[in-house]
PLY file of the C-alpha trace (Angstrom):
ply
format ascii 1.0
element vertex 257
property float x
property float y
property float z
element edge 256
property int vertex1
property int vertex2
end_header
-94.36 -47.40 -16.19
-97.56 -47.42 -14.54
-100.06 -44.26 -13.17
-101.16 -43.95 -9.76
-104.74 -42.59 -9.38
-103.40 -38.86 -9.02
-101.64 -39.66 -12.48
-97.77 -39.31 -11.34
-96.22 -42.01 -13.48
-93.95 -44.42 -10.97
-91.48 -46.92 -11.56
-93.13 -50.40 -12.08
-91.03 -51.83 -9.36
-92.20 -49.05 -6.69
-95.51 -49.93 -7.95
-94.88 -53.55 -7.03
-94.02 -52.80 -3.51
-89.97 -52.03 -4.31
-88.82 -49.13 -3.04
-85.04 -48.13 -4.19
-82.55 -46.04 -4.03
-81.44 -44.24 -0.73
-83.59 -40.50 -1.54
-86.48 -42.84 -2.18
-86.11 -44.77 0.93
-85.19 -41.96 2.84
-88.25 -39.99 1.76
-90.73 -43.05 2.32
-89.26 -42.83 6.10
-89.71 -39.17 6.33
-93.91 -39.55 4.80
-94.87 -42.78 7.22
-94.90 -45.11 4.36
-95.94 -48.35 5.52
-93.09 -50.24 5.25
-92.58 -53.93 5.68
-88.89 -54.44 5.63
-85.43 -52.60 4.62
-82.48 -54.41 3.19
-79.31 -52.58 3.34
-75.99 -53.74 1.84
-73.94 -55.85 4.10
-70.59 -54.35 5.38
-71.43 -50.88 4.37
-70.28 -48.01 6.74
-71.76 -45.00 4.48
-73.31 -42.01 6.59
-76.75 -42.13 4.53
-77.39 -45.81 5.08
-76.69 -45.60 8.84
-79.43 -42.90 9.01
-81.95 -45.05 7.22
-80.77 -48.00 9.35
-81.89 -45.41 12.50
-84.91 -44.00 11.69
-86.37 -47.43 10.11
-85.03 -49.14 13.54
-86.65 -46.31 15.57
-90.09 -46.08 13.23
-89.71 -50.29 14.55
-89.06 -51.23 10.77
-87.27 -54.74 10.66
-83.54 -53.85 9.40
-82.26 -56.97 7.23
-77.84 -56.83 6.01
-78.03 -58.74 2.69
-74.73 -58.91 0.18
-74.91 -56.77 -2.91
-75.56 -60.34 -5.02
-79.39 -60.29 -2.81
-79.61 -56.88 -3.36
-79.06 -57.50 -7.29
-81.31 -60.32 -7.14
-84.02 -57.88 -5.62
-83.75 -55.11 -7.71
-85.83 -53.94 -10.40
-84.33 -50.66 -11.78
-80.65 -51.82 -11.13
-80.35 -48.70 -9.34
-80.82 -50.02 -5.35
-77.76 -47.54 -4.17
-77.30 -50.58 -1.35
-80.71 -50.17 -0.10
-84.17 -51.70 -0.67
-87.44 -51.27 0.98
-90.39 -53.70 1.00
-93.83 -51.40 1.62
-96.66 -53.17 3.29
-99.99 -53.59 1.40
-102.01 -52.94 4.48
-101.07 -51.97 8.11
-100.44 -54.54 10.68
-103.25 -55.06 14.11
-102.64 -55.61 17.72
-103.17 -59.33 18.86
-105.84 -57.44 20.95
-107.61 -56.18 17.91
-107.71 -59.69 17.01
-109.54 -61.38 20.41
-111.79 -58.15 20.40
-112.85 -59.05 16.75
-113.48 -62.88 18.08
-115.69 -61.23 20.81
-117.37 -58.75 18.52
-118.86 -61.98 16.56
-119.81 -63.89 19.98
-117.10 -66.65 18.70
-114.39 -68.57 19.94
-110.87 -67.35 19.42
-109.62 -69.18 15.90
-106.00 -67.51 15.32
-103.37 -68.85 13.32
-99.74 -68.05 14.30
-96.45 -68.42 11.80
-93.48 -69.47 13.17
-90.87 -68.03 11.05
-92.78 -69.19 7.97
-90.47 -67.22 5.26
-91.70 -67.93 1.96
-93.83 -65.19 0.94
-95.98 -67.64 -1.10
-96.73 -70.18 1.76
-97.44 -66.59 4.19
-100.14 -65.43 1.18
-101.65 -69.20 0.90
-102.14 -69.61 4.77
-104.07 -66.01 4.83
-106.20 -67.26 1.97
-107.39 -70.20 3.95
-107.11 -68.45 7.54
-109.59 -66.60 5.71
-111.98 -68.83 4.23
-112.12 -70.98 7.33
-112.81 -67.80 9.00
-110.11 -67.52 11.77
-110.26 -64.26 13.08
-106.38 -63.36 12.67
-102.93 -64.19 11.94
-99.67 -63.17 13.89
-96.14 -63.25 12.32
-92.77 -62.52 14.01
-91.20 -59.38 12.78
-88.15 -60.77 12.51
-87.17 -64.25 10.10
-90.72 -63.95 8.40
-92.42 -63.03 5.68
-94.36 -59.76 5.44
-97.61 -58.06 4.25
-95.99 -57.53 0.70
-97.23 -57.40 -2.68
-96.33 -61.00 -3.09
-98.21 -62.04 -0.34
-101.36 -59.97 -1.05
-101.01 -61.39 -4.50
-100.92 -64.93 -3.57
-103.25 -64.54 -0.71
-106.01 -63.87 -3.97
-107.60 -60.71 -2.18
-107.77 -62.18 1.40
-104.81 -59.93 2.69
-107.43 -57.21 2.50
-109.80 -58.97 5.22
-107.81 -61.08 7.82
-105.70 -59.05 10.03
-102.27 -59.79 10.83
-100.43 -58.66 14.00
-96.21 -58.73 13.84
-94.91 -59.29 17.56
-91.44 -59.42 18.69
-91.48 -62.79 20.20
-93.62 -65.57 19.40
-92.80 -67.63 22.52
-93.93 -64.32 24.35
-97.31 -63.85 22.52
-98.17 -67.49 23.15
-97.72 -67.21 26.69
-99.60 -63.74 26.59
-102.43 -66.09 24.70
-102.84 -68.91 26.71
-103.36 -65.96 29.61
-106.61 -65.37 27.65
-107.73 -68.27 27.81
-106.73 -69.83 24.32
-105.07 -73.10 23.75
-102.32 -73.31 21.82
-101.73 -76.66 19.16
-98.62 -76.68 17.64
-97.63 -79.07 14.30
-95.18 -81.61 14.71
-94.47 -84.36 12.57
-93.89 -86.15 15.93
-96.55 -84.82 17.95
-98.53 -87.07 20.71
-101.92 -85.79 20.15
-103.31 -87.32 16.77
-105.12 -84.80 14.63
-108.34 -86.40 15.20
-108.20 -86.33 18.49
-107.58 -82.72 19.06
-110.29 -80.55 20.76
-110.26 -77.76 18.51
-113.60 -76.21 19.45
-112.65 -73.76 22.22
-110.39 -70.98 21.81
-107.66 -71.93 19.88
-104.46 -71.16 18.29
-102.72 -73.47 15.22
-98.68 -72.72 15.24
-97.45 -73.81 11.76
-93.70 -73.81 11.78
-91.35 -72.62 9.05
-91.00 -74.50 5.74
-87.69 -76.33 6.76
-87.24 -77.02 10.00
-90.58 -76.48 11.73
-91.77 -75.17 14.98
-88.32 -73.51 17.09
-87.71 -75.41 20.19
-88.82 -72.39 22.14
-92.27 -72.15 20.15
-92.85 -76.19 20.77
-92.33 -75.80 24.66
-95.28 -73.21 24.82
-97.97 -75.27 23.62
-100.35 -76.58 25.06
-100.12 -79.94 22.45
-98.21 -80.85 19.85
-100.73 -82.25 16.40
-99.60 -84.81 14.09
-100.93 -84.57 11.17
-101.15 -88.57 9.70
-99.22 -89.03 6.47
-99.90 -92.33 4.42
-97.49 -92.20 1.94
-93.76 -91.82 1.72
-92.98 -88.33 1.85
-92.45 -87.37 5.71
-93.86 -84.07 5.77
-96.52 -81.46 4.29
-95.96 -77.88 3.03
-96.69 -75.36 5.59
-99.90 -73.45 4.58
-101.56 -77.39 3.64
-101.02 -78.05 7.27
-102.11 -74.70 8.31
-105.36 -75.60 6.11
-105.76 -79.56 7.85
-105.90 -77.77 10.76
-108.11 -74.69 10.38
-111.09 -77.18 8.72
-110.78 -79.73 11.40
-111.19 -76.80 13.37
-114.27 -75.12 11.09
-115.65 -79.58 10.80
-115.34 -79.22 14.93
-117.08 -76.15 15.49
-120.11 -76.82 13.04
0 1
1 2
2 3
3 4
4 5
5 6
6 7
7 8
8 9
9 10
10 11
11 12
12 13
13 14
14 15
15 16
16 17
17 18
18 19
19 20
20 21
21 22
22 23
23 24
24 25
25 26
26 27
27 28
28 29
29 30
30 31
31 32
32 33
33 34
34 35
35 36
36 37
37 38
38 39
39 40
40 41
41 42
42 43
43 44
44 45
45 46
46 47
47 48
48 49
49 50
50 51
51 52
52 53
53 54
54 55
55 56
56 57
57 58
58 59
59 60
60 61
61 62
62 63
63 64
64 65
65 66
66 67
67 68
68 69
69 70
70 71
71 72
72 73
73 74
74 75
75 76
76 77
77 78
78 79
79 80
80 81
81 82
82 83
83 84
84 85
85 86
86 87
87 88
88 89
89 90
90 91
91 92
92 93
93 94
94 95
95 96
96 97
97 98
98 99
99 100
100 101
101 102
102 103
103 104
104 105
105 106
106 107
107 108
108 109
109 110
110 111
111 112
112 113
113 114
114 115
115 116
116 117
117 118
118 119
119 120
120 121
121 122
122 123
123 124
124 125
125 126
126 127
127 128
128 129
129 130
130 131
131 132
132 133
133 134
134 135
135 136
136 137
137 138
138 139
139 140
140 141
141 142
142 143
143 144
144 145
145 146
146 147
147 148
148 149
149 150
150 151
151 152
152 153
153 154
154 155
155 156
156 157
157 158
158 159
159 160
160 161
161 162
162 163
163 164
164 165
165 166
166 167
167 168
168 169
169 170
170 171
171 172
172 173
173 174
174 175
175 176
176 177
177 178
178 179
179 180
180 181
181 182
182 183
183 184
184 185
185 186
186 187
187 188
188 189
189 190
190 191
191 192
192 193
193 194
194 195
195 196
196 197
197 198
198 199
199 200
200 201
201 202
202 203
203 204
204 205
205 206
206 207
207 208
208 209
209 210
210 211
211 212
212 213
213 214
214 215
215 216
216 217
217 218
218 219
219 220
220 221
221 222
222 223
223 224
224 225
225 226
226 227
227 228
228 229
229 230
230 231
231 232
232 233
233 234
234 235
235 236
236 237
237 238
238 239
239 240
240 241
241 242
242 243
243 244
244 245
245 246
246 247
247 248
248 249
249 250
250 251
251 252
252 253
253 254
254 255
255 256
């Protein structure tokens, strides 16, 4: 067990973001916790989870089905009662927030945006250099992503505290709302026709790093402006997502000097 500040002992999994049990989640709901993500048992028709499944879907908490194996896999007390919550470390921003920060500071717009980028460890990496190469936010999708969990803070080393991260519905709809604003969009493709080196990075800008698999959705590709390749001399075909996210963001910090 470990102590919160007020001294209440708590479960070492709540204290590592976990939340379980259905009166736990239910009573995180009912205080506002900030809460990331709730997986309920798949195939369940039980009055009690339908009612979380409600008031997390109206509080606009992402609702995931996982089998009871996932759910076992997840759990730290072996008690989950067919329902887990994920808390957020820190609340999410407005993409607004973000391009008011950029103005605050009298700089170009540097933002980088995930495309479905699901491993927590990859999400905390890219905020650790989104950070460093000070970008001035991050946006996620809520829904096939990675979170602001404890993983990710962990893994981010610290820098989930400082760069804000917005969660938006649709990617393909918060590019479009970007490039409104002004800011170009580059997107990484392994078979993209602008060479690294030869992208303009110094105006407002926006670096799409695709998920760890398959990369970029089609959707995503189609809205920006180019598509970076990023040149690989050896024999593997392809980077991991946050070092492409980093390629990017210091050609983009080399550019701007």
């Amino acid at each position: 067990m470990r102590e919160r500040e007020n001294g209440r002992p708590v479960p070492e999994a709540e204290a590592d973001g976990i939340i379980e049990g259905r009166n736990a989640v239910i009573e995180a709901l009912r205080t506002e916790t900030a809460i990331d993500k709730i997986y309920l048992a798949k195939g369940e028709t039980d009055k009690t989870l339908g009612h979380i499944a409600s008031r997390a879907r109206e509080a606009g908490i992402g609702v995931v089905e996982a089998d009871r194996r996932k759910l076992d896999a997840m759990s730290r007390t072996h008690a989950h009662q067919g329902v887990i919550a994920l808390t957020a470390v820190r609340e999410y921003v407005s993409v607004e927030s973000i391009l008011e920060r950029a103005a605050e500071r009298g700089e170009k717009p540097l933002l980088v945006v995930c495309d479905e980028i699901s491993d927590p460890h990859n999400l905390g990496a890219i905020l650790r250099t989104a950070e460093c190469a000070g970008a001035h936010g991050v946006i996620i999708p809520k829904r096939r992503s990675a979170g602001l969990t404890a993983i990710v803070a962990k893994t981010s080393a610290g820098a989930v505290s400082y760069m804000p991260v917005a969660r938006v519905a649709n990617i393909s709809a918060a590019l479009k709302e970007l490039k409104k604003q002004g800011i170009w969009v580059f997107g990484t493709a392994a078979d993209g026709t602008t060479p690294l080196y030869e992208a303009d990075l110094k105006g407002p800008a926006a670096i799409v790093i695709g998920s760890e698999g398959d990369g970029m959705t089609r959707l995503v590709a189609e809205n920006c402006d180019f598509l970076v390749s990023i040149p690989l001399k050896g024999q593997i075909s392809s980077l991991n997502a946050s070092a492409a996210a980093a390629i990017l963001l210091y050609e983009a910090v080399r550019q701007r000097q």
